[in-house]
N, C-alpha and C positions, 0 to 999 in steps of 0.2 A: 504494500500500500504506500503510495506516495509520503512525503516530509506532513503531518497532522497541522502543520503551521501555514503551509499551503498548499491545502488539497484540492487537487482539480477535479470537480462532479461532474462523473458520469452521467448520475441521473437523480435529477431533485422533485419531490412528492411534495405540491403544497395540499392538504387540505382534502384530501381525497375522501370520498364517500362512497358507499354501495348501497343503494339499496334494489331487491328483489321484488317481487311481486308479491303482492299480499303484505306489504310493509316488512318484510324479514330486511335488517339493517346488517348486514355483513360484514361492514369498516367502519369505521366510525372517525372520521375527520386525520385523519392519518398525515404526518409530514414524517418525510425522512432523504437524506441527501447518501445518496452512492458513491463511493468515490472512486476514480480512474483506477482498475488496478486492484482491486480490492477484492478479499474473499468475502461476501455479507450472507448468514446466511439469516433466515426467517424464520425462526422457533415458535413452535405453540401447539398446543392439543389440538382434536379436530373442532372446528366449526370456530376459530379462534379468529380468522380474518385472514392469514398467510398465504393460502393460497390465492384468495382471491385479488389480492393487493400484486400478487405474481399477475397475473393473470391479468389484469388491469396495464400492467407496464408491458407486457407482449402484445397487446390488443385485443384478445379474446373475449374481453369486457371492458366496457366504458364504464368512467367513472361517473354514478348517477349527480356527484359535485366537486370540484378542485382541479389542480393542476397535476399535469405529470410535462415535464422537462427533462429528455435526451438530448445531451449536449448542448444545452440551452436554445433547443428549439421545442415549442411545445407541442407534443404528438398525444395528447389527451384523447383525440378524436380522429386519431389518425389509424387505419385500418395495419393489421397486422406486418401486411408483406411491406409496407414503406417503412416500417419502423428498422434501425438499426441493432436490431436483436435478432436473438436465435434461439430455442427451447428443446430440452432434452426433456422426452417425459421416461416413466418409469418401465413403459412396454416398451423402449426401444425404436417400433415401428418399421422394421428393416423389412427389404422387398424381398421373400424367399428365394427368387429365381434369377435376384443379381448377383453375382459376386461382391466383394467386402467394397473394392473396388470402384465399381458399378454402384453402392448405394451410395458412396460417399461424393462421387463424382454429379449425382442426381440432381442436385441442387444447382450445381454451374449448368447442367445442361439445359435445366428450363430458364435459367436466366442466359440462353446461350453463348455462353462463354466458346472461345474456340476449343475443340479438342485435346490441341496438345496444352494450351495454356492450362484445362481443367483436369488433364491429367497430371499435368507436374505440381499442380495445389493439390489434390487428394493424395497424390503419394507422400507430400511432404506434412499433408494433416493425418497420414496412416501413422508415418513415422513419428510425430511427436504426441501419440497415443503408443505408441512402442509394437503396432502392427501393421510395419510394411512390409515386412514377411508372410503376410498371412492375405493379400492383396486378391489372389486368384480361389480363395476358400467361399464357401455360401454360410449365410448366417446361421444354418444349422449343424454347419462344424464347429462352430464356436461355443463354448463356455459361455457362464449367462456375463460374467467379467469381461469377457473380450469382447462381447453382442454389445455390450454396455459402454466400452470404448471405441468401437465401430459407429454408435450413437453421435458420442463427444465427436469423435472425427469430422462427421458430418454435419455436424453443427460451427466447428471452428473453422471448416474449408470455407465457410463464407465470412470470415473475416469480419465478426461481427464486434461491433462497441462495448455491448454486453449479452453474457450468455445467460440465460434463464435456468434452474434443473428443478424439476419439480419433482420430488421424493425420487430420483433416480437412482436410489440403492435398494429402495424398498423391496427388490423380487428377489434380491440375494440372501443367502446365507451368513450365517453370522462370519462366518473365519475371512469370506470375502467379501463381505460385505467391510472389514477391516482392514483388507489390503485396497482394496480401492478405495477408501478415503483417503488414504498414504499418496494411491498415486495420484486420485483427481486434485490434491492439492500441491504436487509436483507439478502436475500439468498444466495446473492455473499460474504458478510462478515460472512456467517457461513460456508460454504462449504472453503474459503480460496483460489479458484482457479479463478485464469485471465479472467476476461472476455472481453471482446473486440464488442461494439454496433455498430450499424450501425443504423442511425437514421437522418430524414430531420427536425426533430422537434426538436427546439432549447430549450427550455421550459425541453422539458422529458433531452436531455442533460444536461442541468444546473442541473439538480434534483439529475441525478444519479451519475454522472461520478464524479472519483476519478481528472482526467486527460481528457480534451477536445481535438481533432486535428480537424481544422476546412477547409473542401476541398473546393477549387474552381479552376475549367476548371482543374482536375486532377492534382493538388499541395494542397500541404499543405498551411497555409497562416499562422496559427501560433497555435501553441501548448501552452498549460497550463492548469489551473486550471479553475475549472468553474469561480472563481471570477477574475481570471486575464484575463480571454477571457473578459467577460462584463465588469468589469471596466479598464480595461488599454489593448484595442482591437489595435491588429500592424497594423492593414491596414483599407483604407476604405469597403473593403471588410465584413470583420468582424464586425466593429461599425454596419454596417446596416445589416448585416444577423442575428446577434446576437441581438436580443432585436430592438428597435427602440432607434433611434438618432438623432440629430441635429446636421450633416458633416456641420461645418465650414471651408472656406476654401478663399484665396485670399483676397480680398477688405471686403468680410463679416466678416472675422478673424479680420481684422484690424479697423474695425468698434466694435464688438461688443468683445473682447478678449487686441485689443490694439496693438497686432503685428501678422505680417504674417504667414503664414504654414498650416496647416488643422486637426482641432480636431473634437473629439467626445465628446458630452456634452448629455447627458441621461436626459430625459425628467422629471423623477421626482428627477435631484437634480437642477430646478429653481424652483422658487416661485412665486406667481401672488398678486402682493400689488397693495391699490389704487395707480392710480395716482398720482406720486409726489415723491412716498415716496423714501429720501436717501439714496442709498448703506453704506453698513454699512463698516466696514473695512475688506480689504480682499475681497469686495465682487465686483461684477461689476454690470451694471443695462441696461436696454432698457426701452424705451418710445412706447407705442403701442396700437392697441385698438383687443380685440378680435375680432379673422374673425368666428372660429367654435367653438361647445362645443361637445364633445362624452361621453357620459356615457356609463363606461366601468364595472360597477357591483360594485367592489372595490376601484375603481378611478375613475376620470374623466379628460380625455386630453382635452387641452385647444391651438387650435392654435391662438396664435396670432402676430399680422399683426405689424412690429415695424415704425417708423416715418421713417427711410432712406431706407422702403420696404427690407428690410429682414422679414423671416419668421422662429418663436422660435413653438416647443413644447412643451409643460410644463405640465406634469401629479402629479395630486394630490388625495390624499387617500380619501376617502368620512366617514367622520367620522361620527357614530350618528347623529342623530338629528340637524346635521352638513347643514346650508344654503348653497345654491351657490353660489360659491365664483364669478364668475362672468356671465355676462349673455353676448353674442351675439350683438358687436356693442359697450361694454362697458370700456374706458379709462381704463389703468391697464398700472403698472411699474411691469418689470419682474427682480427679484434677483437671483444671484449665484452665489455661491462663484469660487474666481478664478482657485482655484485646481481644480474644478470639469470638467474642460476642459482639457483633454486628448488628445497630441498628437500621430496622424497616418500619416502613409506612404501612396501612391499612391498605389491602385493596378494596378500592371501592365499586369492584363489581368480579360480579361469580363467572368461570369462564361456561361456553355453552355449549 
């Protein structure tokens, strides 16, 4: 992403709106600026606004009020094919009976590009998806990972300002569905063009994105950076879509933090000490006896139950050879340091 002190946008949202038929409101006055270069993606549960706020900036939908600015021209109302974008969806869409080739090349040929000239851009968009070796294969030798970079190919041979992907990992499997967030955000940093994701999994978010916008009930709730979404989340909204949390709030806040208001406190920065043991400076403590234990592969959450019935989560790394640190029913003092409580604002609306 470009110097933050002067970033050149891609693409700037003033004020955008949706609405459906029968009054269903889908956006709700939305601004948000793109920047040249950028990985953004679009976080939120279903029915949250993200898609369709995608979908608005492809053309596929008009905005029923506001602005949408490409390159500082307004295309608000500008039909899909004129716009300077390009859209990966989640089926691929590839023609069975072309070669890899042949589908990538598809796109110059109806904008009739010449021949050779659309051949040597597909070869050179095969390769910076890492299949131009695979050029003369049909899309059903392909793996759903490779069908899915045959996609991207086909979308980046038109050389577009900004590329759209709307849930494009969704048909995969988890192990690849892992390695191609790796590579599509290799891909994004060698190609140099905007991308903009669409995605309900928070996880593939943090991994990829330059820049998070996090939707709910068609707003935004707060924009940033993958680490400023999870450690310093604006709403309760985001503490708990984002990761898991322990929402402190009211009489719990002032029990276990010492004064009022409502944080977020992330489960693996407490600790689980015997019984007794004293906060150290800086730090704050509960009195508790474990209620659950979950073994989570790489860690293991630990609920436990405190003396004034509040309930802490506290996840720990399972190191080597490393005993259980507590078992089910077992007395435990919980530590953490005091920074590590973050405060959040109220959301003021439920997502839908």
């Amino acid at each position: 992403m470009p110097d933050q002190q002067t970033p050149n946008v891609a693409i700037s949202i003033r004020g955008i709106r949706k609405e459906f038929p029968g009054g269903v409101v889908a956006v709700h006055d939305v601004n948000l600026d793109v920047y040249d270069g950028e990985f953004l993606t679009l976080l939120g549960p279903s029915g949250s606004g993200k898609t369709t706020v995608l979908r608005m900036i492809a053309g596929f939908e008009l905005p029923t009020a506001g602005t949408i600015h490409l390159g500082g021209v307004d295309v608000s109302q500008v039909p899909p094919f004129d716009r300077d974008v390009n859209t990966v969806f989640q089926d691929y869409a590839l023609f069975p009976h072309m070669s890899v080739l042949e589908n990538v090349e598809y796109g110059l040929k109806v904008k009739k590009v010449p021949k050779a000239q659309r051949r040597e851009r597909a070869t050179a968009a095969l390769a910076s998806v890492r299949l131009d070796s695979y050029a003369d294969r049909r899309p059903k030798q392909l793996s759903g990972g490779q069908r899915q970079r045959v996609a991207l190919a086909r979308a980046l041979v038109n050389h577009p300002r900004v590329l759209l992907l709307d849930e494009p990992l969704g048909a995969l499997d988890l192990k690849l569905r892992e390695q191609m967030q790796i590579e599509l955000k290799a891909i994004q940093r060698e190609v140099g063009i905007t991308f903009i994701f669409v995605t309900h999994d928070q996880e593939e978010a943090l991994t990829m994105s330059d820049r998070v916008a996090v939707f709910n009930a068609g707003e935004i709730e707060q924009i940033g950076t993958p680490a400023q979404i999870y450690e310093n989340p604006a709403t309760e909204f985001v503490a708990g879509f984002v990761g898991t949390t322990n929402l402190l709030r009211d009489d719990t806040a002032q029990r276990l933090l010492g004064h009022a208001g409502m944080f977020s406190l992330r489960p693996e920065k407490l600790h689980i000490r015997a019984s007794g043991t004293p906060a150290g400076p800086g730090e704050r403590s509960a009195t508790g006896t474990v209620a659950n234990v979950v073994y989570l592969g790489a860690g293991t959450r630990y609920t436990v139950s405190t003396q004034e019935g509040d309930t802490l989560l506290v996840q720990v790394p399972n190191r080597e050879n490393a005993a259980d640190v507590a078992a089910v029913g077992a007395p435990v003092t919980v530590l953490w340091d005091e920074a590590s409580a973050y405060p959040v604002t109220q959301t003021a609306h439920q997502a839908t």
